[in-house]
N, C-alpha and C positions, 0 to 999 in steps of 0.2 A: 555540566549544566544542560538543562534539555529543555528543549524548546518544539511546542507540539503545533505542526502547521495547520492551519484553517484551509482545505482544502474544496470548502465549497462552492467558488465561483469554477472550477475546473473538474466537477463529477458532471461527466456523461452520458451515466452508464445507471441503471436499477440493479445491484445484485442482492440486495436483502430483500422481502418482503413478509407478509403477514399471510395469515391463511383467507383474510378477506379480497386481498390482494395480487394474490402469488399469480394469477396470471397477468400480471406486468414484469416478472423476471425479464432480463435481458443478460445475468451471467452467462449464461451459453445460447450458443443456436438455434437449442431446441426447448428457449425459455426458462431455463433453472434460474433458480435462485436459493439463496444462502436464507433460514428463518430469522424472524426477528427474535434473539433472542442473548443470554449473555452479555458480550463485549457491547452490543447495540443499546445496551437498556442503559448503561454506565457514563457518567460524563467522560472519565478516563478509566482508561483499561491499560492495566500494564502488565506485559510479558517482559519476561528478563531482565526486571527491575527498571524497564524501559516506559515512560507513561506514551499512551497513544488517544489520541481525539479519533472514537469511532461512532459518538452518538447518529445515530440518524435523523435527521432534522428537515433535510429535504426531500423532495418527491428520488433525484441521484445521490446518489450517496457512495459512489467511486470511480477511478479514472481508469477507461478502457483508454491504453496511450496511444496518440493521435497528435505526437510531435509540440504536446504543451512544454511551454515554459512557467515555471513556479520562480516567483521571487522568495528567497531566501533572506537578503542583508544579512549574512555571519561575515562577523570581522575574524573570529577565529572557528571555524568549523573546524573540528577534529571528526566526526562520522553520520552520517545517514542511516536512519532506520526506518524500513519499510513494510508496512503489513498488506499484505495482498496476497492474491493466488493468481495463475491463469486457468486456462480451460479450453478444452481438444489438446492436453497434451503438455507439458510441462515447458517455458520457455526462457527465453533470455534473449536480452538486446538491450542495445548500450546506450549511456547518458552521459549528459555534458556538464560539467563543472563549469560556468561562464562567474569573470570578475572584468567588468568596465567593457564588457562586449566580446569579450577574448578569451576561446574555451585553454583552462588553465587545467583540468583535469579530466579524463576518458576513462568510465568506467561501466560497468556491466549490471543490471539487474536481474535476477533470476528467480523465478517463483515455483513453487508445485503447482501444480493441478490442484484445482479445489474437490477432485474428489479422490485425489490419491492418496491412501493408509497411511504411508510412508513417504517421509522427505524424500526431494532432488536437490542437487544441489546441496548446501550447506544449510539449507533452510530449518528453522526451530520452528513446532507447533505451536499457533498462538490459541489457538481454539478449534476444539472438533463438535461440531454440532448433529444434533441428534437426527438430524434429516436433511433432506435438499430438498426443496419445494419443485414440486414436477418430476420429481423422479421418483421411480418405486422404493420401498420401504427399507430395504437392503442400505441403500445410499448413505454416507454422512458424509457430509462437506467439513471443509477445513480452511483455517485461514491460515498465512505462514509470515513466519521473521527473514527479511534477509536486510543485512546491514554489509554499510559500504566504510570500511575502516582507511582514512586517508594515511598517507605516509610521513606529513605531516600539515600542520592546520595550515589553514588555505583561509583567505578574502575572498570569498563568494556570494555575487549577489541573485545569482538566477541558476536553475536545475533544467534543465531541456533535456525532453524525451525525446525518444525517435514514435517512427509510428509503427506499434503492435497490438492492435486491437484483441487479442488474446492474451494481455497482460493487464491484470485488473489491480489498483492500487486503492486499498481503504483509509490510507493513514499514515501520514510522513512523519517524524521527529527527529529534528537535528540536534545535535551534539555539539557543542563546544566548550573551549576551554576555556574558563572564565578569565577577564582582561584583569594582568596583575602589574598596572600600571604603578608604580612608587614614589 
């Protein structure tokens, strides 16, 4: 059963824009930004038969990480899936499983680069789109799948980042295994 988090009290960050727009990017340094188009236009977009909440609805519309905490409430998580990229370079840094205040699981997220051809990491293409806003015409941006497969399900109520401001998050959906109470 999947369950698609609402992550807009916790977007930071501009990395989609319009061409009315596109010089509000904040994807990279040097202003880029991802087009409005595809996955953004869809209520849910699913990669890997995975449903993902990517509409754009606000001015942010994803989390450059900066040590949030997302409440979750899964009484049975079995896996995390994440859609994001980073930028300057492909990275990874770890996150917290917290149940009742008390981190119960330590694990790692890792993204591509939103302008790199090819995955890092184990990461799956969720979308490659046909340009990068601010970049020359060569460019296409990408967004990427990585999921976190627990070993087994877990009572979790909150997801805590660290802070890597080079890791951009569009879209959470967690996974659980539905209650087979009898």
């Amino acid at each position: 059963m999947y369950t698609t988090l609402d992550l807009t009290e916790h977007f930071n960050n501009i990395g989609v824009t319009t061409n009315e727009n596109k010089q509000n990017g904040m994807l990279s340094l040097a202003g880029s930004s991802l087009p409005f188009e595809g996955p953004f236009k869809e209520n849910e977009y699913y990669s890997n038969e995975i449903p993902f909440k990517l509409k754009k609805e606000s001015e942010f519309d994803n989390i450059s990480l900066q040590s949030q905490k997302i409440k979750i409430n899964s009484k049975h998580l079995k896996a995390i899936h994440f859609v994001g990229n980073s930028e300057s370079g492909s990275y990874f840094d770890r996150i917290f499983l917290i149940s009742n205040g008390d981190v119960i699981y330590k694990g790692s997220i890792s993204l591509t680069d939103f302008l790199s051809e090819g995955p890092s990491f184990n990461n799956l293409l969720v979308y490659r789109f046909h340009k990068v806003n601010n970049r020359p015409p060569h460019y296409n941006g990408s967004l990427w799948l990585h999921s976190i497969y627990l070993p087994n399900t877990m009572q979790v109520d909150t997801l805590e980042f660290e802070d890597n401001p080079f890791i951009h998050i569009f879209a959470i959906t967690i996974e659980e295994v539905p209650n087979r109470a009898t």
